[in-house]
C-alpha distance (Angstrom), angle and dihedral (degrees) to the residues before:
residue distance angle dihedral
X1 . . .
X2 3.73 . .
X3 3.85 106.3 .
X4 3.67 115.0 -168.4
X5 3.85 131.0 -179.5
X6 4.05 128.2 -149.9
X7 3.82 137.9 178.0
X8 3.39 108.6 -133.7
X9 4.21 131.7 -165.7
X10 4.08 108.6 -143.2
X11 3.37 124.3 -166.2
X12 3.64 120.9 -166.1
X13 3.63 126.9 -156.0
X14 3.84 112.5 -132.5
X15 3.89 94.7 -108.7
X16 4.06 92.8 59.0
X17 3.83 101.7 86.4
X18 3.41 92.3 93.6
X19 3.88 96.3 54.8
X20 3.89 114.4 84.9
X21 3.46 90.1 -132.4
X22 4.30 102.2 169.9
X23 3.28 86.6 38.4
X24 3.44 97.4 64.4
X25 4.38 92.9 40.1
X26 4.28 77.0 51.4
X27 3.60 101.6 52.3
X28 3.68 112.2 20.8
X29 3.74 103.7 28.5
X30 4.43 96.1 34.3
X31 3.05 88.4 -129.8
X32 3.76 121.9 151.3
X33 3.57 127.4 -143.8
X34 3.54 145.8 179.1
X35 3.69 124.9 -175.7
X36 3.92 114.2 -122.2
X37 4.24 96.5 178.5
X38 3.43 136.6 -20.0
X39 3.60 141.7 -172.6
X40 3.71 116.3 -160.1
X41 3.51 137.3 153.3
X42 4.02 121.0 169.7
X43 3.64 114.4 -106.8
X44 3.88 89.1 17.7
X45 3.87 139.4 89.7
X46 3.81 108.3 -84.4
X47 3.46 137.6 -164.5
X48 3.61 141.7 -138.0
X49 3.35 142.2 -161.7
X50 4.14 114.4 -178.4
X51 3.76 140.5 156.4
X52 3.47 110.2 -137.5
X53 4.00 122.1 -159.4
X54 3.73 121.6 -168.3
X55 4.09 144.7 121.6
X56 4.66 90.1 -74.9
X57 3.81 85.9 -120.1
X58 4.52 85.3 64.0
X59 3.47 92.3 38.5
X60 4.25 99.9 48.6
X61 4.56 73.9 51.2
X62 3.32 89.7 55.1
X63 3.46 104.5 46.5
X64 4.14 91.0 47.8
X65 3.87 84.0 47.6
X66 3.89 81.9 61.3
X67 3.75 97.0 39.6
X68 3.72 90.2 58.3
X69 3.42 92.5 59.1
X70 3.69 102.3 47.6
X71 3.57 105.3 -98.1
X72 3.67 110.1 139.0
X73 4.16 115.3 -133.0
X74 3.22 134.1 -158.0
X75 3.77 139.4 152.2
X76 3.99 109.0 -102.1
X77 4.27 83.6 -133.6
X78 3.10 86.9 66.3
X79 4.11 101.4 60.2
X80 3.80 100.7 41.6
X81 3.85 119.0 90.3
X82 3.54 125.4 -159.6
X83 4.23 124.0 175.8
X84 3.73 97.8 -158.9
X85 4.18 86.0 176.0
X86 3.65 87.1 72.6
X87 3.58 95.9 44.9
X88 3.64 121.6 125.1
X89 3.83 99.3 -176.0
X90 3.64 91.9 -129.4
X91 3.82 93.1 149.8
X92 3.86 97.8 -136.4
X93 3.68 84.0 119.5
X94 3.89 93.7 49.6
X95 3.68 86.7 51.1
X96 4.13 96.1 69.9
X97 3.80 103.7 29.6
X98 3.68 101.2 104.7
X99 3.63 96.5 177.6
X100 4.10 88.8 61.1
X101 3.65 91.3 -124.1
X102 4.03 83.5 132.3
X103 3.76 116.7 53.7
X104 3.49 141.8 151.9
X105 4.14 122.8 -117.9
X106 3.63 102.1 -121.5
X107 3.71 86.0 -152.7
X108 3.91 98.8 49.1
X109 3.79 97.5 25.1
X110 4.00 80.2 -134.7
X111 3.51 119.5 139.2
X112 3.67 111.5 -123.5
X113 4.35 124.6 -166.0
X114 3.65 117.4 -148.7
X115 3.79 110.3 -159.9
X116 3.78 98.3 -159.7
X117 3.51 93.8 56.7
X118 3.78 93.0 56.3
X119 3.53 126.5 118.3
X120 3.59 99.1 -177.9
X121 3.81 95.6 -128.3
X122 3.97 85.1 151.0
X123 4.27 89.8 -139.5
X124 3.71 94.9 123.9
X125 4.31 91.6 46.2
X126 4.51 66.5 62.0
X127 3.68 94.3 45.8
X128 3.98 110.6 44.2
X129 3.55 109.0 94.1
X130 4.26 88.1 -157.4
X131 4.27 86.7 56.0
X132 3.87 77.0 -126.0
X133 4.04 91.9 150.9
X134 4.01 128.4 76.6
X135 3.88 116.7 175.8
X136 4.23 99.4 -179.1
X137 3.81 95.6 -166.0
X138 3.73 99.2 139.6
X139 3.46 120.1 70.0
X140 4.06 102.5 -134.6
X141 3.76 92.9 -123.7
């Protein structure tokens, strides 16, 4: 039983409040979910951010169960920016990121970003005094 887990970015067209769309990725697909941020209003774009668990066969189901109803997916890795070049290791950012995806190396006294631990809370795009950070969760619409 290979059990994987994935952050996923959903974005909901304005006409799918009135789909029970976890529901469905609970029951049907076994797939367990727990909501990290959202942005929803009704009759508006909204957005999602979720990690999934499930066996990768349920959750690849799930996710074209979602597809086919015009919910946009995409992993959350894949919107966050960070230009660790220009990084000073200041720790400013380290300082807000209650979810400890941003630490520093206590051997290195480098900060280092890990994207899986992200929750996209957007406080250290706030805190990094080199702007070095962008989290695109919301859609612009």
């Amino acid at each position: 039983m290979n059990i994987v887990k994935r952050r996923i970015i959903l974005r909901f067209p304005p006409q799918s409040g009135d789909k029970p769309l976890s529901y469905v990725l609970v029951k049907d697909y076994d797939i367990r979910i727990n909501i990290l941020k959202a942005e929803v209003m009704p009759g508006k774009r909204g957005s999602l951010l979720l990690e999934m668990e499930a066996r990768q066969s349920n959750l690849d189901k799930g996710i074209a169960y979602l597809e086919a109803h015009n919910v946009e997916c995409q992993p959350l890795d894949k919107r966050i920016q960070f230009n660790s070049d220009k990084c000073i290791s200041c720790g400013n950012c380290t300082a807000v990121c209650f979810a400890g995806a941003l630490t520093m190396n206590q051997v290195t006294w480098k900060m280092e970003f890990n994207k899986e631990l992200c929750v996209a809370c957007e406080l250290c795009v706030k805190a990094c005094p080199l702007r070095l950070f962008d989290i695109d969760f919301r859609d612009g619409n």
